[in-house]
N, C-alpha and C positions, 0 to 999 in steps of 0.2 A: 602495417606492423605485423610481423608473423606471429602467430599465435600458440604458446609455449603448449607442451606435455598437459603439462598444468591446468592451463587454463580450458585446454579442450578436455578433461576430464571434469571440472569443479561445472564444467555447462551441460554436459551431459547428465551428470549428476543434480543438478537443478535442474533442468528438465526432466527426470525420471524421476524424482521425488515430486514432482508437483503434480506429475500425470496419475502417480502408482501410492503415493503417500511412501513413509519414512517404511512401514513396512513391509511394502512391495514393491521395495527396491533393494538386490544382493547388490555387493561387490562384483559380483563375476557378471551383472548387469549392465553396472557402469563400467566396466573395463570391455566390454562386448562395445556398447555402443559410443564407447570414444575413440577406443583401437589402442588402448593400452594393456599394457598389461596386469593381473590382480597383484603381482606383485609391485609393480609401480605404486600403484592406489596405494598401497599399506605402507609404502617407503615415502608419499605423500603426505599423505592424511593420518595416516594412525590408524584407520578402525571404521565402518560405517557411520558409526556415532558421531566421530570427529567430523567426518566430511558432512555430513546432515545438518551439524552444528554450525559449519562455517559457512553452508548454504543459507540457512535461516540468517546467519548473523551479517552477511554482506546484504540478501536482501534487504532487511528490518531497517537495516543502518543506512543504504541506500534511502530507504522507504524517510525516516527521520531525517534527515539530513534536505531531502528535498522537499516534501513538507514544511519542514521548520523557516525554510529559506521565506517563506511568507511572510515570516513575521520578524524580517530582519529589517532593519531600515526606520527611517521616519515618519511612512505611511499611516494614514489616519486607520478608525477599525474598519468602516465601509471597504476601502482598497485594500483593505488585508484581508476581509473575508473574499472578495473578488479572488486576488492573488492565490490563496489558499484552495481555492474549489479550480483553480487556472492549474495549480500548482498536483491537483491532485488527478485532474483529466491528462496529464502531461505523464505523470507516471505509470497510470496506468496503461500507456501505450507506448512506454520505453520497458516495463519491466512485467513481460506478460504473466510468468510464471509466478508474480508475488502472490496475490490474489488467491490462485490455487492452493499453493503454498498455507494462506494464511486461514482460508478457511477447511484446509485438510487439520490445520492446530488446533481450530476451535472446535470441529468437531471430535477431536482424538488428540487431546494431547500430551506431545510428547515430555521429556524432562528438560526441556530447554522454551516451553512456554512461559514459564514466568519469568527469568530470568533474561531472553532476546525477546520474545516474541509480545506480551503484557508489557512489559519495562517502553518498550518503543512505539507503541501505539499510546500506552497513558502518556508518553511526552508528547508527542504530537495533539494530543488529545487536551492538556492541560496547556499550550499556547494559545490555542483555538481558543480555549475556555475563558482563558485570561483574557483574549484578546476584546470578548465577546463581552464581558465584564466592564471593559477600560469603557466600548461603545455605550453599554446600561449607563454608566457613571457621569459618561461628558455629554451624555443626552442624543447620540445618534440612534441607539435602541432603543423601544419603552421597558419599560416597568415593566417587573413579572413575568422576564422570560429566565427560565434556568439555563444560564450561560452550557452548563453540560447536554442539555437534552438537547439546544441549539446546535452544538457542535455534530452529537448524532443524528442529528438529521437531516446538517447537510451530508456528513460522509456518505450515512446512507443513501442519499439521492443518486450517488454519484459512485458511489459502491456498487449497485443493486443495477444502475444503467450498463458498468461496464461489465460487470459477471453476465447479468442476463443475455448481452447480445455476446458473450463469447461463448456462452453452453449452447445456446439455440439458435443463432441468428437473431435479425436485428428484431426487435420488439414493437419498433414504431416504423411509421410509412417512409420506404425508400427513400422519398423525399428531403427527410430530414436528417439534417448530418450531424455529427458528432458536436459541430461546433455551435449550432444551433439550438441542439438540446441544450448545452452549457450555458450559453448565454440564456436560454429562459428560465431554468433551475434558480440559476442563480437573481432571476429579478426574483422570483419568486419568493425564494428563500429570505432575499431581502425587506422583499415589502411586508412578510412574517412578523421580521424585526422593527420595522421602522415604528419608530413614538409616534400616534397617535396624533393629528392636529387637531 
């Protein structure tokens, strides 16, 4: 499918915001590195702000929407927290710029963090939670785990594996792949959780 004005603009510009942040990125940046023109952009988007906004906002909503998909369905919590840590190695190697993206907001954020960027990470964050909750209830978790601090710690597992080896290269021995970490993170995470016999 050919690739509109458009779309090679809104990519180049989520690409240069993720590498440069919202503030080291002009219009006459992203009209250099799409092959547009600046007046395109403006007859596009409105304004930097706009285009910033609708970068953060297809990301975030991308980012939600496939997340969330964990916890659709009939699955027990066990295969949801699986699906969910499946769900979230998956994105982070379809949508490389998020990430960047997401922790250039937390360290400097812009006017569109609380509103795209907070708003869509507490939703994902509050399935997890609940999910994590339903497990305490029907007796797959034990007792006295905080369904919220459970959730950031798996993100973080899985956060912190895929930042680290994109800034520096891989962290752990050549040997071990991508899918391998996941699968032991995730027993791991699990036997965390699992009630006590």
């Amino acid at each position: 499918m050919e690739r509109t004005a458009s779309d090679q603009i809104f990519d180049a510009a989520t690409r240069l915001f993720a590498e440069k942040g919202f503030a080291g990125v002009s219009l006459q940046d992203v009209a250099e590195t799409s092959g547009a023109e600046e007046s395109e952009l403006l007859r596009l988007f409105g304004s930097r702000e706009k285009l910033y906004e609708a970068v953060l906002e297809s990301q975030f909503s991308n980012y939600a929407v496939s997340l969330g998909a964990a916890f659709e369905g009939s699955e027990g919590p066990v295969t949801r927290v699986e699906l969910f840590a499946r769900a979230m190695c998956d994105f982070h190697k379809q949508a490389p710029y998020f990430f960047p993206l997401y922790y250039r907001e937390l360290l400097t954020p812009s006017p569109y963090f609380e509103p795209i960027v907070l708003k869509k990470i507490r939703h994902v964050a509050y399935m997890s939670d609940n999910n994590i909750a339903k497990g305490i209830q029907k007796g797959h978790f034990r007792h006295g785990v905080n369904p919220a601090n459970a959730t950031m710690v798996m993100a973080g597992m899985f956060h912190y594996y895929f930042l680290a080896n994109r800034l520096v290269g891989t962290l752990l021995p050549e040997s071990i792949t991508d899918e391998e970490f996941f699968s032991q993170a995730v027993k791991v995470f699990l036997n965390g959780l699992k009630k006590e016999e």
